[in-house]
C-alpha positions as CSV (number, residue, x, y, z in Angstrom):
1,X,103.1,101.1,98.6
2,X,103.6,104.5,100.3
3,X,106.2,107.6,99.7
4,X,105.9,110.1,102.4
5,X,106.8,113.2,101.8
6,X,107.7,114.9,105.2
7,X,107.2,119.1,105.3
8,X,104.7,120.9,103.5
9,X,106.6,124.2,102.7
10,X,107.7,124.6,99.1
11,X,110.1,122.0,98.3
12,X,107.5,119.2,100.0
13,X,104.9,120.8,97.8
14,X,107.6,120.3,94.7
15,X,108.4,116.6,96.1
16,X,104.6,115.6,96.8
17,X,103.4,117.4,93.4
18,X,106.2,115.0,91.5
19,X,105.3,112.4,93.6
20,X,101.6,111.8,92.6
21,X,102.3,111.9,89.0
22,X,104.6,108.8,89.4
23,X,103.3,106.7,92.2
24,X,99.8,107.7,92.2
25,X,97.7,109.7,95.1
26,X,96.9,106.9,96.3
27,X,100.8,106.1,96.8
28,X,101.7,109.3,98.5
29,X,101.3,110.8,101.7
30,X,102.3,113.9,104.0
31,X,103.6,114.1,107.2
32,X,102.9,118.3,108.1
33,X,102.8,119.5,112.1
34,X,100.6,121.7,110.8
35,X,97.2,121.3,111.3
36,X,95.8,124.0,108.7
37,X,97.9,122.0,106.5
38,X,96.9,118.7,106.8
39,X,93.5,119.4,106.1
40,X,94.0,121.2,103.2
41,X,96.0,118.2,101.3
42,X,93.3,115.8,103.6
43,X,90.4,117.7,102.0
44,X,92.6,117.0,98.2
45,X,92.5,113.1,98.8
46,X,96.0,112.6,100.6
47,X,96.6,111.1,103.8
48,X,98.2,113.7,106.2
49,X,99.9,113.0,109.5
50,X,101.3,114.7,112.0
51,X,104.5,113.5,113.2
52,X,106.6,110.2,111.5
53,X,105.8,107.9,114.4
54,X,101.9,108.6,113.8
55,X,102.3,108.0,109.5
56,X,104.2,104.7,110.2
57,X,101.5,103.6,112.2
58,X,98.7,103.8,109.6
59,X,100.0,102.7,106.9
60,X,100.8,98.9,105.7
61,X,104.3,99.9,104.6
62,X,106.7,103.0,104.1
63,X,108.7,102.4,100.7
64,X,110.3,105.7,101.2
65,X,110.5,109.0,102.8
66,X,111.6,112.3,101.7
67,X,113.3,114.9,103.9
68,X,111.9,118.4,103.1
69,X,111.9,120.4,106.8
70,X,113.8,122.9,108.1
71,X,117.6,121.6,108.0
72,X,118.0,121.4,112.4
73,X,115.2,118.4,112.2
74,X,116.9,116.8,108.9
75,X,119.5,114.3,112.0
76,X,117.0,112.8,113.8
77,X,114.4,112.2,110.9
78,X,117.0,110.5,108.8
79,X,118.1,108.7,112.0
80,X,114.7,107.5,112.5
81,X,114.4,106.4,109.0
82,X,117.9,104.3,109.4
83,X,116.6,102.5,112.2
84,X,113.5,101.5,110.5
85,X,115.4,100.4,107.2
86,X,113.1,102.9,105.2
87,X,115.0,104.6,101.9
88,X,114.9,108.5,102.3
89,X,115.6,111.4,100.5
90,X,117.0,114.5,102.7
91,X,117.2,118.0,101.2
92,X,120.6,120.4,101.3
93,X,122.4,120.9,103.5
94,X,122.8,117.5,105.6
95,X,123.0,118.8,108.9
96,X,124.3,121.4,110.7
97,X,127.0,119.2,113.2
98,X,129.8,117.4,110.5
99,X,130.4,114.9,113.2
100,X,126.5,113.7,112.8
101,X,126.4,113.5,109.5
102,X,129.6,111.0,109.8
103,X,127.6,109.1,112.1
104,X,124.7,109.0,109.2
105,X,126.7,107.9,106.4
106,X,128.1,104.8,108.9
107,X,125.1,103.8,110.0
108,X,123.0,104.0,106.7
109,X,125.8,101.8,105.2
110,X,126.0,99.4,108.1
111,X,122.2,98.9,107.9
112,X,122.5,99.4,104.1
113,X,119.5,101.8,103.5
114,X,119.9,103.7,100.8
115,X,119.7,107.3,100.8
116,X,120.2,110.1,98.7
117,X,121.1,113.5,99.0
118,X,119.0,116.8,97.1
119,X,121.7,118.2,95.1
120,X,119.7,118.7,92.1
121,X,121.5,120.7,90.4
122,X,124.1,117.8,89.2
123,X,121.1,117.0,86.6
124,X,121.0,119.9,84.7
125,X,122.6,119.2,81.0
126,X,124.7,122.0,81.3
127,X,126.6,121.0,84.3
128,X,126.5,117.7,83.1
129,X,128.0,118.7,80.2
130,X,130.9,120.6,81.7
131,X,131.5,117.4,84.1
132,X,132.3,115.6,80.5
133,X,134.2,118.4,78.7
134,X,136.8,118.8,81.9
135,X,136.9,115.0,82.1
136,X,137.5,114.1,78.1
137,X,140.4,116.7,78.3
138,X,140.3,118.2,74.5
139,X,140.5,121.4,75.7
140,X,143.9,120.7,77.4
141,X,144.8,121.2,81.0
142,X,142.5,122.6,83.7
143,X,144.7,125.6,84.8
144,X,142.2,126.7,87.2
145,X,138.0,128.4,87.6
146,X,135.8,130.3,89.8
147,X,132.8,129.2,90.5
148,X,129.3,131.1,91.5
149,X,126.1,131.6,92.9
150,X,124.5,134.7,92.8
151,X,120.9,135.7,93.8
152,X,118.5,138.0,95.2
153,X,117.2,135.8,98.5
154,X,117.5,138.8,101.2
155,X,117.2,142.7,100.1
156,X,116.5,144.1,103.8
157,X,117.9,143.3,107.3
158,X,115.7,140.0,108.5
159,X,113.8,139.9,112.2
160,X,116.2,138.9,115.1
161,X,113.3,135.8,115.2
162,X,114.3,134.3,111.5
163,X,116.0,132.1,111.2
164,X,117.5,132.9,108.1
165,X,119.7,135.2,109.6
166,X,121.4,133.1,112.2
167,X,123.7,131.1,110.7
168,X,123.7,128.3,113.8
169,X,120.0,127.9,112.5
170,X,120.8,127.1,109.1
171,X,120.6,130.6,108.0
172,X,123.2,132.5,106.1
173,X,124.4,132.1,102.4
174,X,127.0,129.5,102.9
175,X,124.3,127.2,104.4
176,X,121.4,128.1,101.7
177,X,123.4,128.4,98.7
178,X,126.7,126.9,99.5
179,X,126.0,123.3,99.2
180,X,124.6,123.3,95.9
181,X,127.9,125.3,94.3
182,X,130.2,123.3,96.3
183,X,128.6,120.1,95.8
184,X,128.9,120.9,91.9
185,X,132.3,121.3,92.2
186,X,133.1,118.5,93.6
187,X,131.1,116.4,91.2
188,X,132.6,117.9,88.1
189,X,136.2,119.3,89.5
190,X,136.6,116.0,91.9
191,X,137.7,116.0,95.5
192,X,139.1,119.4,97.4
193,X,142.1,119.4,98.9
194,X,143.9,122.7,100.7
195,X,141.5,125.3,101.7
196,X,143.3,128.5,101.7
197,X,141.9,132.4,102.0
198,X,138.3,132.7,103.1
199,X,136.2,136.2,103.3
200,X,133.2,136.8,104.7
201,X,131.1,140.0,104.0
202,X,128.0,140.8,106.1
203,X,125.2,143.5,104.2
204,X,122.0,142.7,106.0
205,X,123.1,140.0,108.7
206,X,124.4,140.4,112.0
207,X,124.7,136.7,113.1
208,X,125.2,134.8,109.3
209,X,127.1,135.7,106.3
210,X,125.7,137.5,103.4
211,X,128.5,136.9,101.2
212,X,131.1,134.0,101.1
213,X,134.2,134.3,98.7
214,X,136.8,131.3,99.5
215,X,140.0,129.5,97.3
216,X,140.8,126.0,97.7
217,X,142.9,123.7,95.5
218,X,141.7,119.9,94.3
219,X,143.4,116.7,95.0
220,X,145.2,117.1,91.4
221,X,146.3,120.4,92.3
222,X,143.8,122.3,90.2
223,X,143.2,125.7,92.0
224,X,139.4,127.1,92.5
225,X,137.4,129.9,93.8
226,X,134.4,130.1,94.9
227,X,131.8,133.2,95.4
228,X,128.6,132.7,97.0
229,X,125.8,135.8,97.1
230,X,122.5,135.5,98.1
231,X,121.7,139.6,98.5
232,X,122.3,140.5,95.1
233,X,119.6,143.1,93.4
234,X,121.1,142.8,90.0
235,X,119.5,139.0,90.2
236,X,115.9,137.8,89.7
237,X,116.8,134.4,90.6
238,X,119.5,132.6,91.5
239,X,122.5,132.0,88.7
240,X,125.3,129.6,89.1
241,X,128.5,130.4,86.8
242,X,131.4,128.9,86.2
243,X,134.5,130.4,84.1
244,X,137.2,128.0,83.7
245,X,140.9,128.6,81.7
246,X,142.0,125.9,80.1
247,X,145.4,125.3,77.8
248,X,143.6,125.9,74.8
249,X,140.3,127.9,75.9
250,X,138.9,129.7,78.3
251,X,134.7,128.5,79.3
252,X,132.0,130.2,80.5
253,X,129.1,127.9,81.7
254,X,126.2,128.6,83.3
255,X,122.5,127.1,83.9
256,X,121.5,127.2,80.3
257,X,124.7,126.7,78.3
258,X,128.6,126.7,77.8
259,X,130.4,129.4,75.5
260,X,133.9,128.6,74.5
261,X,136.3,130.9,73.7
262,X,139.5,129.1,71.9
263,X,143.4,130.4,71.8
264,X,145.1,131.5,69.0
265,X,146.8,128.2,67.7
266,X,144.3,125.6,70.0
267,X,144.9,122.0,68.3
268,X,141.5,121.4,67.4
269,X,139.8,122.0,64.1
270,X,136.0,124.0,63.0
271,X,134.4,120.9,63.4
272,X,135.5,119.4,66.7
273,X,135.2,123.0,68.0
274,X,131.7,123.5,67.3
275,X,131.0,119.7,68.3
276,X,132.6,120.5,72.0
277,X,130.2,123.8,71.8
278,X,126.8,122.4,71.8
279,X,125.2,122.0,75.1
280,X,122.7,118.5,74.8
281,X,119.1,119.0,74.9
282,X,118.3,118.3,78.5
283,X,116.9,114.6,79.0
284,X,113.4,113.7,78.8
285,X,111.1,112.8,82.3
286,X,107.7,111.3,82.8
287,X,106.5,114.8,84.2
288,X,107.4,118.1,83.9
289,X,107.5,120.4,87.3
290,X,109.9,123.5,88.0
291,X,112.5,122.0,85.6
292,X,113.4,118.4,84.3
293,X,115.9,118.6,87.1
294,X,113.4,118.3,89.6
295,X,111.8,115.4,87.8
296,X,115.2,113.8,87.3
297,X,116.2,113.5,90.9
298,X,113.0,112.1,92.2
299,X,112.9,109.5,89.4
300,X,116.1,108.5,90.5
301,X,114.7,108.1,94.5
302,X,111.7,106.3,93.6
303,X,113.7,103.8,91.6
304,X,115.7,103.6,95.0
305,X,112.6,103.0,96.6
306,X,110.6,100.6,94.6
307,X,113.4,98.6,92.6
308,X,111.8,100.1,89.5
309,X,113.6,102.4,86.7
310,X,111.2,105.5,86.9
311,X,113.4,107.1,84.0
312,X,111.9,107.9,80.6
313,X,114.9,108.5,78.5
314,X,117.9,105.9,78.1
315,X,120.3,108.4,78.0
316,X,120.4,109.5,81.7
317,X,123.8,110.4,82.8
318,X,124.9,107.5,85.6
319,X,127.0,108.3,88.3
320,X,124.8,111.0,89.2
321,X,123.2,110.2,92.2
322,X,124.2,112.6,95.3
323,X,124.9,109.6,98.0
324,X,124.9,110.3,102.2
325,X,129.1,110.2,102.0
326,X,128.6,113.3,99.3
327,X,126.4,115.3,101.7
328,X,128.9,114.7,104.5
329,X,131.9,115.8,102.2
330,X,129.8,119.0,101.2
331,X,128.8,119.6,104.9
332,X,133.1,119.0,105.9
333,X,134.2,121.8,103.7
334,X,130.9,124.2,104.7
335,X,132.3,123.4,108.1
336,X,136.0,124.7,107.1
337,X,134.9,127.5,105.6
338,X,132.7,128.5,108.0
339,X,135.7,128.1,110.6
340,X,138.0,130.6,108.7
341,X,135.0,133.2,108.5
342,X,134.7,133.9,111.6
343,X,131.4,132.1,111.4
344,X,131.9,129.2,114.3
């Protein structure tokens, strides 16, 4: 049995770290073009490899690969991993060219490899929660919300050389931030439909955005707006909001918990108000890294993977899992947007 994790910046570190603690070292390996690298992690009792090719030579059997590079190289891996019939795991966004992440989804169904997709933010309880309270409908009609992510990623004009700043790189807040808030909204909201105004704002870039604020409507009409911020100094981290207006509320959810404020005459008495209110503890995992989250996603994959439930709590949420076809969506709408800033 072998899960490789492939890319050892941070989020490989994150994958590999969660990795070990559910397969075993001695189940994991890296795949780093980095030489320094590779014999820091060899040196710490993994195997490391250079290049894909080189890893699937060595060992008996891939189970699994996860995607963790820079977001150009994220086609051709998951392409090679297709061909091979290996399960992966690829990192936000998808790619960079829509029409290529089409081709993925076809040909990872056609060869029916499972894959999923690192939106990791659909397994926080709070967002989970909001997916049930817009869904159960006891606060009335969904008369519209903005949704947000705000954070503190660039404070200073970057090198001509990053590519952070270039958004045909992958740079640029709509690429870094933007599928995580969009993908959430189309996991708790559903489907967009019309996208209408779109602005762009530029405060240390020259060739990405720095600030994305677009409206679109959903497939049931429901109208939506969406503000994405990656420069600003008011945040430590980055916060996701939403603040929706319902028929007989308005909500304020964010990472750590939902506040609803009721109207005047809302059907609904003290007890099913403060019932709707609580925000479930988040669920249980098997090991606790960066935020259960984390741990929740990657359970998820290696069940994917091995044909085993990796989950430690019963009470996971289904219909979680972020599939190829949800990655292309998110990467469709990214395209759009991007189109109407000025950004294509």
């Amino acid at each position: 049995m072998s899960i490789l994790v492939i890319g050892g910046g941070k989020m490989g570190m994150s994958h590999l770290a969660l990795a070990t603690r559910y397969v075993g070292k001695s189940g994991v390996a890296l795949c780093e073009q980095k030489r320094l690298t590779r014999l820091l992690f060899g040196r710490l009792g993994y195997r490391a490899f250079a290049s894909v090719d080189a890893a699937a030579a060595a060992l008996p059997k891939l189970d699994g690969i996860l995607i963790a590079t820079p977001t150009p190289s994220h086609a051709a891996l998951a392409e090679w991993a297709i061909a091979r019939g290996i399960p992966f795991f690829v990192e936000k966004p998808l790619t960079l060219d829509v029409a290529r992440s089409a081709r993925l989804v076809e040909a990872a169904a056609a060869a029916g490899v499972p894959a999923q997709v690192g939106f990791v933010l659909r397994y926080v309880a709070t967002f989970q929660h909001l997916r049930r309270l817009v869904a159960g409908g006891r606060l009335g009609r969904l008369q519209g919300y903005v949704a947000s992510m705000r954070g503190n990623v660039v404070g200073k004009t970057l090198p001509e050389t990053s590519w952070q700043g270039d958004f045909r790189r992958g740079g640029g807040c709509l690429n870094e931030y933007g599928p995580h808030i969009i993908d959430l909204c189309r996991f708790i909201f559903g489907p967009e439909g019309d996208l209408g105004e779109v602005r762009m704002e530029q405060v240390h870039s020259t060739r990405a955005d720095d600030r994305i604020f677009a409206d679109w409507q959903h497939l049931d009409g429901t109208p939506a707006r969406l503000e994405v911020d990656w420069c600003d100094p008011s945040k430590r981290k980055s916060v996701i909001e939403f603040r929706l207006s319902f028929d007989h509320a308005e909500l304020r959810a964010d990472n750590s918990g939902v506040e609803i404020t009721w109207h005047e005459g809302a059907p609904l008495d003290a007890a099913e108000r403060a019932a709707l209110a609580i925000t479930p503890a988040p669920c249980n995992v098997g090991f606790f890294l960066r935020g259960e989250e984390f741990s929740l996603e990657l359970e998820a994959f290696l069940g994917l993977c091995l044909g085993r439930n990796f989950h430690v709590d019963p009470d996971v949420p289904t219909e979680t899992l972020p599939t190829l076809a949800d990655g292309y969506e998110v990467d469709l709408l990214i395209d759009r947007i991007a189109g109407k800033a000025g950004l294509k």
